[in-house]
N, C-alpha and C positions, 0 to 999 in steps of 0.2 A: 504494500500500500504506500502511496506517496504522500506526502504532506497536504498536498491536493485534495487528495481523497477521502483525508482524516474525518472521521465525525465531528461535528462541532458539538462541545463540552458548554456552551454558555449556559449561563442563567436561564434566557429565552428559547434557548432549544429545549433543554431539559422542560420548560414549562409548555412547549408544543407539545413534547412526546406525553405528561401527563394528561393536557386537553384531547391528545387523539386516543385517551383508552375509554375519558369520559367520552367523549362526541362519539365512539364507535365502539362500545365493549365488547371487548374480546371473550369466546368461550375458550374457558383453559380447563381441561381434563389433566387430574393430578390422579397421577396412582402413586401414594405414600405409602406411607409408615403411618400406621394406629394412635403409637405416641404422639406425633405432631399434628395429623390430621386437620385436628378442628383447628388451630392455630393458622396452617396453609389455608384451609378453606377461607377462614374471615379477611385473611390478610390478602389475595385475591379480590376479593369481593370491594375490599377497602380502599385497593389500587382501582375503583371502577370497573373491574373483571366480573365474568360471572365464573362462577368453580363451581364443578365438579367430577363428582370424585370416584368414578366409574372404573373400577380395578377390578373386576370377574370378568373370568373368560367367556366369549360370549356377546357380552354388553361392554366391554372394552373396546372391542374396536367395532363394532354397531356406532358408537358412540363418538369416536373419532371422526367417524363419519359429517358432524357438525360442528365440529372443534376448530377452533382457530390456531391452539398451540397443545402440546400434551406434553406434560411433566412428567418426568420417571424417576423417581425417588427409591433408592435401595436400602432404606434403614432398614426392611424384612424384608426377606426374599423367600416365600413360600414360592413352591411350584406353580402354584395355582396364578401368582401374580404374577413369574416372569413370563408363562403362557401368555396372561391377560399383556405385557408390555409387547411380547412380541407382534400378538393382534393388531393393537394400538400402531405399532410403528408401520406395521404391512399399508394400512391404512392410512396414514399419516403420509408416507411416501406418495402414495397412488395420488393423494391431495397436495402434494407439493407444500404442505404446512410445516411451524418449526418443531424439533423434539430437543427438549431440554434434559440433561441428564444430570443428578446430582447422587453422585457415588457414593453413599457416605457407609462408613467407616471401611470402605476397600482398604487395604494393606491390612486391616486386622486379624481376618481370617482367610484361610484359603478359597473358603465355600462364596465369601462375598468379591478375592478378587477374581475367581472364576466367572462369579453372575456377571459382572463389570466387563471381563474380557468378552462374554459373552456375546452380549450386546454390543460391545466396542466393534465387533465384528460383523455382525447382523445390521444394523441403523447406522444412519449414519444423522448423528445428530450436527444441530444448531448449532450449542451451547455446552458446554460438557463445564459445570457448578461446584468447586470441590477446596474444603481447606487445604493448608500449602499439601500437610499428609497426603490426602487423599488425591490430589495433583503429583507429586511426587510421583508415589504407589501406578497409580496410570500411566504414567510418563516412565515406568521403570527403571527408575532411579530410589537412591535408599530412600527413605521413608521409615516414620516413626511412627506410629495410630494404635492410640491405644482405647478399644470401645470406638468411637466414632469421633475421638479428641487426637488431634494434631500435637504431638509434641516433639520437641530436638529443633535442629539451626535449619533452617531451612536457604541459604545465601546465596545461594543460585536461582530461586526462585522464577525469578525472570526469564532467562532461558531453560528452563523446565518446562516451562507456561506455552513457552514458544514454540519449543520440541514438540508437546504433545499436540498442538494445533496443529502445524505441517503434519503430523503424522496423521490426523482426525479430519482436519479439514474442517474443523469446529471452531468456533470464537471461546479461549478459554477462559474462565475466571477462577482466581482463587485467591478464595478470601482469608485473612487473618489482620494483623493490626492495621498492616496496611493491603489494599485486593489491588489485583494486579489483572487487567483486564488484555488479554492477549490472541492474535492472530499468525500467522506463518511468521508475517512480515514488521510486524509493530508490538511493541510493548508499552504498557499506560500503568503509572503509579496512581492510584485513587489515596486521598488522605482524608478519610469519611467515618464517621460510624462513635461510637462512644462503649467505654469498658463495661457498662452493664448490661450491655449486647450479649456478652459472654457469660453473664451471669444467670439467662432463662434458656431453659431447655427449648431444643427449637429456632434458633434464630437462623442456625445455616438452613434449615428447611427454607424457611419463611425467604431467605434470599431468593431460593431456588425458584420458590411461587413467585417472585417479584420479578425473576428475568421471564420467565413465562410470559407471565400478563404483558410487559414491557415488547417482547418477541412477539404477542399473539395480535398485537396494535402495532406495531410495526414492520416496515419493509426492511429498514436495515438493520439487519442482526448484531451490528458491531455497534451502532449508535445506540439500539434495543440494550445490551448489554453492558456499555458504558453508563447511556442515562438509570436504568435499573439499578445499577450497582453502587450509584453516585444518589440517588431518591435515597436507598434504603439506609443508606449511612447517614444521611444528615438528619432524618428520620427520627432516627436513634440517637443523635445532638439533640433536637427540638425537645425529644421527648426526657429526656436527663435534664430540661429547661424546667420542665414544669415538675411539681412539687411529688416525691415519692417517700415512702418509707422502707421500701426495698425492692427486690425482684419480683415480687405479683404485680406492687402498685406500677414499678417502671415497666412491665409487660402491657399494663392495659394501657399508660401513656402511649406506647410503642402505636399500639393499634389505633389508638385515639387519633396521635400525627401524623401516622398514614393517611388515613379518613383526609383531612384538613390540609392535605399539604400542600396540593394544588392552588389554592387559595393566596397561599402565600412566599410559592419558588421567587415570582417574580419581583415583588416587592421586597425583598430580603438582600437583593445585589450579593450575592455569594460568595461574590471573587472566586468561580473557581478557577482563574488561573493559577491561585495558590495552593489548588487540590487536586489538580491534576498534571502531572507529569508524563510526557512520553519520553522512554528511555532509549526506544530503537526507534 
């Protein structure tokens, strides 16, 4: 990609790409994880999306059939639901729609970086969603994951990111302090998000549902994925703004400033020049 080419990061872009999910709500089919479930659902919904959360075989890719984007989320990999993702993707293909993949805790067990390689193989996704670990662990390079938690130095990062796009053909992201939004050809430092992000369960889900919605309203994947990645952090600024007593109450702020946020990208003059970096 050339400098030409780059997605624009402004304030007012970022607050187009939120007006085009309201002016045109995207259907995004999320097949999760049970634990985070209703969390992706609202926060979907919050982003101006509609979710749902159609994971049986069957009614999977039935389903897809009306979708604008499909999430595939691997915190549980029953059989039953990597059938339902494959539907989903056959599907998805045949619609030329995006498929987001958010790996999570790949490098922990052999069972889940099997399901990963699986699909890595079979789809070809949009978006492939993953902390530095679970980016690492895909990109086959060391990696640390322990549960579905990133730990160790990750200082490569960047080209990790970049590796596994050329290899996928996917726009990659992965997140930790700072998320790094990556394609073959480019790499983007994002400086977004706040530490009590890490403090509810769920919040790399909830990413995963936010490039979704962002993909399922947008034509470019790369801008989709930047502006997504760039909403859900400041997000999670606004909402560490407003008054909590800990991880419940800054959970439902979280959801609250999603809701609202439209309202106020543009008025807020963001600078993000100072939030975003390209490094390649």
């Amino acid at each position: 990609m050339s400098d030409t080419d780059s997605p624009d990061v402004t304030g007012d872009e970022l607050a187009d790409s939120l007006r085009a999910i309201a002016e045109a709500p995207p259907l995004v089919q999320a097949l999760t994880n049970e634990v985070t479930m209703n969390d992706v659902a609202n926060l979907i919904l919050h982003w101006d999306a509609l979710p749902v959360m159609a994971d049986s075989p069957g009614d999977a890719g039935e389903m897809a059939q009306g979708a604008d984007a499909v999430l595939f989320n691997t915190g549980q990999v029953p059989e039953q639901k990597v059938e339902a993702m494959r539907e989903a993707a056959q599907t998805a293909a045949d619609r030329d729609i995006p498929v987001i993949l958010d790996p999570v805790g790949v490098g922990s067990t052999p069972t889940r970086k099997s399901v990963a390689q699986t699909l890595l193989d079979e789809v070809s996704f949009t978006v492939i969603k993953g902390n530095y670990g679970e980016i690492s662990a895909l990109a086959g390079v060391e990696a640390d994951v322990k549960g579905v938690e990133s730990v160790g130095d990750y200082d490569d990062i960047e080209e990790t990111a970049r590796s596994l796009a050329d290899s996928t053909g996917s726009i990659v992201v992965a997140s930790g302090v700072e998320d790094i939004v990556a394609d073959a050809n480019s790499a983007y430092r994002l400086t977004a998000g706040h530490e009590m992000l890490g403090e509810v369960v769920g919040t790399g889900c909830m990413l995963g549902a936010t490039l979704a919605a962002f993909n399922g309203a947008l034509e470019d994947a790369h801008a989709a994925a930047l502006h997504g990645t760039l909403a859900f952090g400041i997000a999670g600024e606004r909402a560490a703004e407003m008054e909590y007593q800990g991880p419940a109450s800054y959970r439902t702020n979280f959801h609250d400033t999603v809701a609202g946020l439209d309202a106020e990208i543009e008025t807020a003059s963001l600078e993000l020049a100072d939030r975003v970096e390209r490094l390649v």
